[in-house]
Each structure stands twice: as C-alpha cells, then as structure tokens.
FINUKE-5826 format. One record per atom (N, C-alpha, C, O): x, y, z. Coordinates in steps of 0.2 Angstrom, whole numbers, padded with zeros to 4 digits, always signed. Each point is the difference from the previous one (the first is absolute). Layout:
BEGIN
XYZ
...
! end
This chain:
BEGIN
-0398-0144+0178
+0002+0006-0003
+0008+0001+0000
+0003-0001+0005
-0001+0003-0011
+0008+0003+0001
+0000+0006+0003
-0004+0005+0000
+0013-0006+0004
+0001+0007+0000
+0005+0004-0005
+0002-0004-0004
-0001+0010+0005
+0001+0004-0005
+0005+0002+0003
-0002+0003+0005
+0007-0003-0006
+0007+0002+0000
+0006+0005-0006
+0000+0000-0006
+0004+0004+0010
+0001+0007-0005
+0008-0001+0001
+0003+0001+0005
+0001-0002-0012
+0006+0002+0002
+0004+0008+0000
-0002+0004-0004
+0007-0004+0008
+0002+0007+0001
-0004+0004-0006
-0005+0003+0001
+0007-0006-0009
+0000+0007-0006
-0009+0002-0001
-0003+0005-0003
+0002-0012+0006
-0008+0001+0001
-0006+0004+0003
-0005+0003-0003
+0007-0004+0010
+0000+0005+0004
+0005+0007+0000
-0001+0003+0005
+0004+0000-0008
+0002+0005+0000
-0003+0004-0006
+0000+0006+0000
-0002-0009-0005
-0004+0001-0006
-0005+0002+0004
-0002+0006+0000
-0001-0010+0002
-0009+0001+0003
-0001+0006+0003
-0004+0005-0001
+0011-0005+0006
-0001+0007+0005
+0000+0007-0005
-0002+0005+0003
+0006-0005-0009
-0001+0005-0003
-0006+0002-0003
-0002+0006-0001
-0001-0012-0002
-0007+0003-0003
-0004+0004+0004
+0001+0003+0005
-0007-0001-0009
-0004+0006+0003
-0004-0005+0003
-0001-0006-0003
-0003+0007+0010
-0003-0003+0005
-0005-0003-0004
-0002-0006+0002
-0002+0009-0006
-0005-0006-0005
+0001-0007-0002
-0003-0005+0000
+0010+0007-0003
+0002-0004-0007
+0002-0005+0006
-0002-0006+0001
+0007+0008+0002
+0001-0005+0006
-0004-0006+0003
+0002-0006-0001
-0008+0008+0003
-0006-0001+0004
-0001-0004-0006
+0000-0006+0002
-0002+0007-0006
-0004-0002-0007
+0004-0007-0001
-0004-0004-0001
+0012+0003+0001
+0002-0003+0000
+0000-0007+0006
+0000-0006-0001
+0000+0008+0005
+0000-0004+0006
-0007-0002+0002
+0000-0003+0005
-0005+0004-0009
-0008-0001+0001
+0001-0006-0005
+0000-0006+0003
+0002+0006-0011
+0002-0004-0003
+0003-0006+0002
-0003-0005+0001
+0010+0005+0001
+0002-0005+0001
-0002-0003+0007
+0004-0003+0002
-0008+0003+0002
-0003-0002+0006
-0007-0004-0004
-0002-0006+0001
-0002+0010-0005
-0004-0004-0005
+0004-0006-0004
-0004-0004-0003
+0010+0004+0002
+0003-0005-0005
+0001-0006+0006
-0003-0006-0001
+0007+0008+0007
+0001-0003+0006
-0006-0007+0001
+0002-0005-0001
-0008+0007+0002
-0006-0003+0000
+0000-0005-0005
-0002-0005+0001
+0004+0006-0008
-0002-0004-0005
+0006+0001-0007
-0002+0001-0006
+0008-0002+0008
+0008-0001-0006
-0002-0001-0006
+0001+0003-0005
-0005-0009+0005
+0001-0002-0010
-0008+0001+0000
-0002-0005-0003
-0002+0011+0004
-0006+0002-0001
+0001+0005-0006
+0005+0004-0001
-0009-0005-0004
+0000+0003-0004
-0004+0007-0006
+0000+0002-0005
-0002+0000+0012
-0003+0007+0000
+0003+0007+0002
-0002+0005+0001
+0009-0007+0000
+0003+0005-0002
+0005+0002-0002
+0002-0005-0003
+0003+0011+0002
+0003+0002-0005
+0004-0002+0000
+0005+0004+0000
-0003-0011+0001
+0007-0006+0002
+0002+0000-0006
-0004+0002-0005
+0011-0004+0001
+0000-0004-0005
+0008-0004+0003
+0003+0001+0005
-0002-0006-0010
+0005-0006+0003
+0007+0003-0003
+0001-0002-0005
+0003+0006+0007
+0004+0001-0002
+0005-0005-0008
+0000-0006+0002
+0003+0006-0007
+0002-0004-0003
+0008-0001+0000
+0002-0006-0002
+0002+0010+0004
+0009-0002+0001
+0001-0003+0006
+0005-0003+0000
-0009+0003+0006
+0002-0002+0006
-0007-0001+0006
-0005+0003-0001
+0007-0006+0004
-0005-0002+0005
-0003+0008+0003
+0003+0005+0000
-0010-0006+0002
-0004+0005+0001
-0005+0003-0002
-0002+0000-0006
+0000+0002+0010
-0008+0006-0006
+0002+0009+0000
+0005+0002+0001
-0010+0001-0002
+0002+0005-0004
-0012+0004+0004
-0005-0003-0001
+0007+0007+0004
-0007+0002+0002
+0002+0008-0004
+0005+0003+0000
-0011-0002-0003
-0001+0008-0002
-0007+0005+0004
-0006+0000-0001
+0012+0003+0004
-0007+0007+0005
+0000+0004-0004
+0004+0005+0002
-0007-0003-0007
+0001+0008-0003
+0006-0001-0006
+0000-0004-0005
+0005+0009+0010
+0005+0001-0005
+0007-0003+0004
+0006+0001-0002
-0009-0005+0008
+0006-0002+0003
+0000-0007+0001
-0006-0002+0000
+0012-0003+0000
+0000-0008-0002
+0004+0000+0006
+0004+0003+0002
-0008-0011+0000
+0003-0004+0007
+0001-0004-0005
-0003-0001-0005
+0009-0003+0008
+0003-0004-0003
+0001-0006+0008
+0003+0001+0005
-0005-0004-0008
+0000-0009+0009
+0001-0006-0003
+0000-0002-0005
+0001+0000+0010
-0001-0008+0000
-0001-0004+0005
+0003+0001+0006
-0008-0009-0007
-0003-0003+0004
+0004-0005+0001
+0003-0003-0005
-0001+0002+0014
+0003-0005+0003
-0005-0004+0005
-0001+0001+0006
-0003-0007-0013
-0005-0004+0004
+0000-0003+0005
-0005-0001+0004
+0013-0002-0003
+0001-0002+0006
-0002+0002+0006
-0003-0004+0004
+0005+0010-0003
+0003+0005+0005
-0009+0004+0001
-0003+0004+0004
+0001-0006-0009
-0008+0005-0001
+0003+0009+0000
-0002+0004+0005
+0007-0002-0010
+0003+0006+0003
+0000+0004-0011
+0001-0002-0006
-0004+0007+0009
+0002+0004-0007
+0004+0006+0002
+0000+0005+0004
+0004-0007-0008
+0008+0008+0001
-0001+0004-0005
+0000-0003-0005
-0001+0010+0007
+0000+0004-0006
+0007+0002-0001
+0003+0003+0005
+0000-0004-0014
+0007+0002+0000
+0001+0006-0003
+0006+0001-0001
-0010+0002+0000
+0001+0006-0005
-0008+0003+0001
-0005-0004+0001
+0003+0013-0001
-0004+0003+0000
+0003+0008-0004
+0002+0006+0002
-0004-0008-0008
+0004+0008-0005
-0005+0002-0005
-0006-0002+0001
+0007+0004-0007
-0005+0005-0003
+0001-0003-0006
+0005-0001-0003
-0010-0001+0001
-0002-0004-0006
+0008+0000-0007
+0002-0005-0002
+0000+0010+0001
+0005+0001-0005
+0007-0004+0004
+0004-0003-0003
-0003+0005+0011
+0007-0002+0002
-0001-0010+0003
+0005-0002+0003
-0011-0002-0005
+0000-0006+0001
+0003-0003-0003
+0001-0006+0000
! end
C-alpha cells in the first residue's frame, strides 16, 4: 500500500474545505493508495506534466506517484475552475 502525503498548499487547502468534502476526499485517495493505476476511478493522466488529476464533485486533487518510494504526494486540492 502507498502512503499518502500532502504538501503545505495541500494540506492547507483540505483544512479549509467543509468537513464532508474533505473526508470525502481522504476516503478517496486512501482507496487510490491501495490500488494507483486502478482504473475505476475518477483518475485521469494529466497531459503537460507528470501526474494525475482525481475529480471529487466539484473539487480536483491533483498527485503524483513515486513508485520507488510507494508514496503518493498530493500537490494541489482546488475547485474544479482554479485547476
């Protein structure tokens, strides 16, 4: 299993969301943790730059997988329009 790592703007994003969206989110990526290049869910492979791209609703996680390390960093958590 990966683990799930948040940088600063990540985690500071997350704290502001409403406690569902949040949660909703971190339920999410813990099901991703278990299984990265599974394809049932709302992943997509980002196309300018390394990374994926997760859509919760109306809000977009933006990550990426360091297989070496088995570690997913989430680099961004914002609302569908400021991705």
């Amino acid at each position: 299993m990966y683990q799930v790592l948040y940088t600063k703007q990540a985690k500071r994003a997350l704290l502001k969301l409403p406690h569902s969206v949040a949660q909703n989110i971190r339920e999410k990526l813990t099901t991703i943790a278990q299984e990265p290049y599974s394809r049932h869910h709302n992943v997509t492979k980002l196309q300018n730059r390394p990374g994926y791209r997760l859509r919760v609703g109306d809000w977009r996680v933006i990550y990426d997988v360091d297989n070496g390390k088995l570690i997913i960093l989430v680099l961004k958590i914002a609302s569908r329009g400021e991705v």
